[in-house]
Backbone as a ProteinNet text record, in pm:
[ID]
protein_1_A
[PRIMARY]
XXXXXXXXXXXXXXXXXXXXXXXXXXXXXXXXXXXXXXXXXXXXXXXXXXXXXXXXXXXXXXXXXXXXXXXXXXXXXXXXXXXXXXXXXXXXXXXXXXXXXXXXXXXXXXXXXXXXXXXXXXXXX
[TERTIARY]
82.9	0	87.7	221.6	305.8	346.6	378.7	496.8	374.1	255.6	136	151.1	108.7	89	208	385.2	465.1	466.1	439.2	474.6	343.7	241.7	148.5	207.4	221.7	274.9	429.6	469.6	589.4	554.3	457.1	400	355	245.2	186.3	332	373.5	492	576.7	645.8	678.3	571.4	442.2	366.8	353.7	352.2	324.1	446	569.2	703.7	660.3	644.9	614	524.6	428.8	322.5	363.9	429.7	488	605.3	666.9	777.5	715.1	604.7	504.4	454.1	425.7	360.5	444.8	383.5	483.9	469.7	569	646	532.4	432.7	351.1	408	570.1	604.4	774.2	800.8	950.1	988.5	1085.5	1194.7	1167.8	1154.1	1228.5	1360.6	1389.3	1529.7	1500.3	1571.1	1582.2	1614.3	1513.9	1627.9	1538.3	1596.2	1563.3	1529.9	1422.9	1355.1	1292.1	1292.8	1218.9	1071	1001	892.1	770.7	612.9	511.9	439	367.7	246.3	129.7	40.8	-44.1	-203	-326.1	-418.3	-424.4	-492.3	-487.6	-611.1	-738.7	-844.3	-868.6	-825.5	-838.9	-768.2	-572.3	-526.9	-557.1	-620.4	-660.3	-773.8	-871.9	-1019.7	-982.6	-947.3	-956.2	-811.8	-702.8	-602.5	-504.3	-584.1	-560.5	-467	-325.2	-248.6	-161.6	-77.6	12.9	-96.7	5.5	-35.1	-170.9	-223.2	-340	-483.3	-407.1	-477.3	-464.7	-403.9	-285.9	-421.7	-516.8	-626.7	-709.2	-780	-842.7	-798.3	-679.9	-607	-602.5	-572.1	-551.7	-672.5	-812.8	-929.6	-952	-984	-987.9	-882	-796.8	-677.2	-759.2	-766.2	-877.8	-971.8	-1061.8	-1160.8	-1128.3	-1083.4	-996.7	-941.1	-957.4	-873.1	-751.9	-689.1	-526.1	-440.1	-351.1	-251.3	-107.4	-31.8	57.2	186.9	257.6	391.4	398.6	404	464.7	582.5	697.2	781.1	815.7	873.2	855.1	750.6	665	501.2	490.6	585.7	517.1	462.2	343.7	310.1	353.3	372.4	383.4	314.2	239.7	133.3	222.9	215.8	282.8	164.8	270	192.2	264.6	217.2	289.7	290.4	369	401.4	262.4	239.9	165.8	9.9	-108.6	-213.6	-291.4	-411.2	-448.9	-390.1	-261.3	-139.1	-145.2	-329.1	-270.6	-232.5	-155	-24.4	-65.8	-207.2	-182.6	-182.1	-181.7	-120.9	43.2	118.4	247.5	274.9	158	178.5	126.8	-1.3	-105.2	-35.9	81.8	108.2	187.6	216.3	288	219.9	104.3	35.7	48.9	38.8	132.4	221	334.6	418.5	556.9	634.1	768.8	790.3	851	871.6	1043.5	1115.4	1255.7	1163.7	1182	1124.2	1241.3	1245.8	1381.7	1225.5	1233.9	1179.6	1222.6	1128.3	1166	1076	1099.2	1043.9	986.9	824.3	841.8	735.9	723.5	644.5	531.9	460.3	386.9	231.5	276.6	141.8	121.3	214.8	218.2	177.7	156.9	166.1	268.4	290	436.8	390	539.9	482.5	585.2	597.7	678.7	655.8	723.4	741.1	811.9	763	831.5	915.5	1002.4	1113.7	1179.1	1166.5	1194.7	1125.4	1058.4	988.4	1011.7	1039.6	1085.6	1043.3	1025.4	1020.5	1140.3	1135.6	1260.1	1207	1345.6	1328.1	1382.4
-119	0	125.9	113.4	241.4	226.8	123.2	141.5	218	161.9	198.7	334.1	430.7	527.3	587.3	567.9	665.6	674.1	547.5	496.8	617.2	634.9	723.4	872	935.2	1067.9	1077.5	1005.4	1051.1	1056.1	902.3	950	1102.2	1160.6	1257.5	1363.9	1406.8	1497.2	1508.8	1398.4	1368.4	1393.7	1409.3	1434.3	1601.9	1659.8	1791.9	1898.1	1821.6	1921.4	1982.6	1884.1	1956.4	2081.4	2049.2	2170.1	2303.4	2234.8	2393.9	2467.8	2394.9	2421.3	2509.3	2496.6	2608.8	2712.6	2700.2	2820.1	2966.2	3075.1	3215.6	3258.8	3323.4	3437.6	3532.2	3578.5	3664.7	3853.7	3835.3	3978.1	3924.1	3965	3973.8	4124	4092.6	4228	4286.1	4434.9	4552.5	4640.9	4700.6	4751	4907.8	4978	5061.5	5062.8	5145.6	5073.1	5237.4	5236.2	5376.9	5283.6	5283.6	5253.2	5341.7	5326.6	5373.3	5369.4	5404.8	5357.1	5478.9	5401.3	5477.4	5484.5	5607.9	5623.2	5605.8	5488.7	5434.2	5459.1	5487.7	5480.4	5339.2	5254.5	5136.8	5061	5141.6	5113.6	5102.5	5198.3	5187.4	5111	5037.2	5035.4	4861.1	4842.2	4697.6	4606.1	4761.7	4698	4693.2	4849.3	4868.2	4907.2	4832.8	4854.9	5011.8	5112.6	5275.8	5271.5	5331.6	5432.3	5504.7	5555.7	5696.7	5805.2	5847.2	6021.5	6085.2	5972.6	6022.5	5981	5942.8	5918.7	5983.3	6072.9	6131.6	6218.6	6277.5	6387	6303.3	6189.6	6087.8	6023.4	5968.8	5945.4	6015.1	6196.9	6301.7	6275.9	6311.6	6285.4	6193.8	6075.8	5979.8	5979	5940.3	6011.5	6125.8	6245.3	6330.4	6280.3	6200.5	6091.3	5987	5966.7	5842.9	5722.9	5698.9	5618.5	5578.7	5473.2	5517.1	5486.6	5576.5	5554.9	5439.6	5406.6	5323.2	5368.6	5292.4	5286.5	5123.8	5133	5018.3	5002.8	4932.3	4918.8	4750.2	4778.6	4591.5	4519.4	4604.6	4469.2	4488.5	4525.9	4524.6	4612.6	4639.4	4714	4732.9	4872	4866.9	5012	4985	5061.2	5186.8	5257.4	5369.4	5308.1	5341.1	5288.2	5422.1	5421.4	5472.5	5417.8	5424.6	5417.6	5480.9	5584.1	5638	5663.8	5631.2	5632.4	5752.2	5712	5817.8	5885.5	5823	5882.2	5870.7	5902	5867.4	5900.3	5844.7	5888.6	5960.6	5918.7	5981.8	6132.2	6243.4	6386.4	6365.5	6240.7	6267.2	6207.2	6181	6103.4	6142.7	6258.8	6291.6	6372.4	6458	6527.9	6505.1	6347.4	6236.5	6139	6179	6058.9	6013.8	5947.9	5824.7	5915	5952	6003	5902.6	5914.3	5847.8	5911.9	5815.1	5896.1	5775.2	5878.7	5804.4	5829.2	5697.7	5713.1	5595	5684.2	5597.3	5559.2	5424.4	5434.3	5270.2	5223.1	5112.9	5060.6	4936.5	4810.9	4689.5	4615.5	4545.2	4460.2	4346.4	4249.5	4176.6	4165	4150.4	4036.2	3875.1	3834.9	3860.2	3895.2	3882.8	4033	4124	4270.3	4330.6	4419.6	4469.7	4641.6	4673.9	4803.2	4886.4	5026.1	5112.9	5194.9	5222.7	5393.9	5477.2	5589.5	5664.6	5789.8	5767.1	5838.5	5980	5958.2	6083.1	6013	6148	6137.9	6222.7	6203.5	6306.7	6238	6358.2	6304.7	6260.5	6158.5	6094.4	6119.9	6078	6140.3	6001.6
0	0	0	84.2	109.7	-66.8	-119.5	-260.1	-353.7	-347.8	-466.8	-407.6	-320.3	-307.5	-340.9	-306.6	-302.3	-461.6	-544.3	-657.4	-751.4	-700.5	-810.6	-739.5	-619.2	-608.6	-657.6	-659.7	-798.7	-923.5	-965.5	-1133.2	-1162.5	-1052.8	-1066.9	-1062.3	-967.7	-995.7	-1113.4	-1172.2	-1313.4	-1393.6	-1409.9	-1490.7	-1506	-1382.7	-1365.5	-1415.1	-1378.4	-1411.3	-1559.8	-1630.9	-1784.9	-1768.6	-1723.2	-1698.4	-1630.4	-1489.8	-1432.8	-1525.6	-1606.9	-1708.9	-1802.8	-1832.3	-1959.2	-1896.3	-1779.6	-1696.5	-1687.2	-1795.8	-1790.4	-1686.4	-1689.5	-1559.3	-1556.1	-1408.9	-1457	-1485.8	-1467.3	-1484.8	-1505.8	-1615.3	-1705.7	-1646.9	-1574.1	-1520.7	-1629.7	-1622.5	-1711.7	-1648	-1823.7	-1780.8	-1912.1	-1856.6	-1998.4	-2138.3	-2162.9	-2321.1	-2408.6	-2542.7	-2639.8	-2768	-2799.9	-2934.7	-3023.9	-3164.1	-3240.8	-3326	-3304.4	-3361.2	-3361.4	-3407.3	-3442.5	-3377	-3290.3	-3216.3	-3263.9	-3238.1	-3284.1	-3203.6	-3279.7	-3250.9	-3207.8	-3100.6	-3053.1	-3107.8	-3062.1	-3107.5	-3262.1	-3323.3	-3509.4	-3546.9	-3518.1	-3566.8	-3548.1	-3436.2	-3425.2	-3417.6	-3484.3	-3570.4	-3663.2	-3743.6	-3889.3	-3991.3	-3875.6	-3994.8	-3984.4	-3907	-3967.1	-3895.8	-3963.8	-3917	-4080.4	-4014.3	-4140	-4066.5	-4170.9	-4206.7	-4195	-4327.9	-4335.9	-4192.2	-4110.2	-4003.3	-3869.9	-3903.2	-3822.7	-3683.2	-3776.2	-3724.3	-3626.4	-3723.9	-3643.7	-3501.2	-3536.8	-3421.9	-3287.1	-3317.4	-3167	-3144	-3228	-3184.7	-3104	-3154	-3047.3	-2907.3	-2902.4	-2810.4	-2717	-2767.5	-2725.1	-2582	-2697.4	-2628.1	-2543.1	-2543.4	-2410.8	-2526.1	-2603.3	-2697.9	-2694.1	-2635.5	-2600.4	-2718	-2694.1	-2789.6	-2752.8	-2774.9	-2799.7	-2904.4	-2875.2	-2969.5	-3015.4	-3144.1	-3191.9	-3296.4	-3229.3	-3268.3	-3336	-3443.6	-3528.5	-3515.1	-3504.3	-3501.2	-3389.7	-3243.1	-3143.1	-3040.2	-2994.5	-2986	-2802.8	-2780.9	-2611.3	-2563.3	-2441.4	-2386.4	-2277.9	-2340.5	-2203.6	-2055.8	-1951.6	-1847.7	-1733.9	-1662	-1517.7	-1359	-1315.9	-1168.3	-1073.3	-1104.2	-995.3	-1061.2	-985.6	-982.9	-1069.8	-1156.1	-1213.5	-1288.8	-1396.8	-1478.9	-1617.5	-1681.6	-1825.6	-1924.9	-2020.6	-2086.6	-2215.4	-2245.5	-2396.2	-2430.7	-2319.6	-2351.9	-2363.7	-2331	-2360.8	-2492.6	-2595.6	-2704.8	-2849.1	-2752.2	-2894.1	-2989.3	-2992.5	-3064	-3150	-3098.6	-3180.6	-3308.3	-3263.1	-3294.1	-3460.8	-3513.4	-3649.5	-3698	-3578.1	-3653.8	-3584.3	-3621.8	-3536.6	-3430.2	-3351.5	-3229.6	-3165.6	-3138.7	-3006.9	-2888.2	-2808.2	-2695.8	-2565.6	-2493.9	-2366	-2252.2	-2182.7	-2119.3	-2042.2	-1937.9	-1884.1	-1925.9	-2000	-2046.5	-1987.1	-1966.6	-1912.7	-2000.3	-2001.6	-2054.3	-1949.1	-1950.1	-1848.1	-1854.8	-1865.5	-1904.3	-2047.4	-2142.8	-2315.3	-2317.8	-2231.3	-2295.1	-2240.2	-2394	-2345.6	-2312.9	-2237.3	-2162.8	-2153	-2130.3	-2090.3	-2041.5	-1931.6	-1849.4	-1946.4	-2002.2	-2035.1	-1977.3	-1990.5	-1914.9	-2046.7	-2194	-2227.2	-2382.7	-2453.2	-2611.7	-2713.8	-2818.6	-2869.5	-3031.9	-3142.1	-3298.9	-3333.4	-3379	-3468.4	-3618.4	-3680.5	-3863.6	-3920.3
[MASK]
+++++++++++++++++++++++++++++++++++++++++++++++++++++++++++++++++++++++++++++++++++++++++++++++++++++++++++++++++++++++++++++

């Protein structure tokens, strides 16, 4: 009776390692870093496709409206976020909006969304 029992709570443990082995990290350290990329309408750009130039108006609008904006850099997109309560970002973005932007900030991935504190923004060419 002791061997059957020790004998299935090891099967089960050997069964589970695989599983806890797939289970993501619910928060990937960030660190600083300076990337380049496009301030993106979030809502348009991930119903209907919109960003450039010619979207440029639409975009502050919404933004405006609570619409958040984003940066996406190589396909990926990352959410300005902040530290302190009640902090949101898109007046530090609208005047950006589908245009390029250098942006330094701390990076973090979080549960498959990626994120940044922005720490300094500026137009890139």
């Amino acid at each position: 009776m002791l061997k059957t029992t020790f004998l299935t709570a090891a099967a089960s443990a050997l069964l589970a390692l695989p599983l806890a082995a797939q289970t993501p990290a619910a928060t990937q350290a960030g660190g600083d870093e300076t990337m380049t990329g496009t301030v993106v309408d979030v809502s348009c750009y991930s119903t209907m496709g919109a960003t450039g130039a010619g979207h440029k108006a639409c975009a502050q609008t919404c933004a405006h409206s609570g619409s958040p904006l984003a940066i996406m850099v190589d396909g990926v997109i990352y959410m300005p976020v902040s530290p302190k309560p009640n902090n949101p970002q898109n007046a530090r973005l609208v005047d950006f909006a589908e245009g390029k932007v250098k942006v330094t900030g701390t990076v973090k991935e979080v549960s498959g969304m990626h994120t940044i504190v922005i720490k300094s923004i500026a137009a890139a060419s």
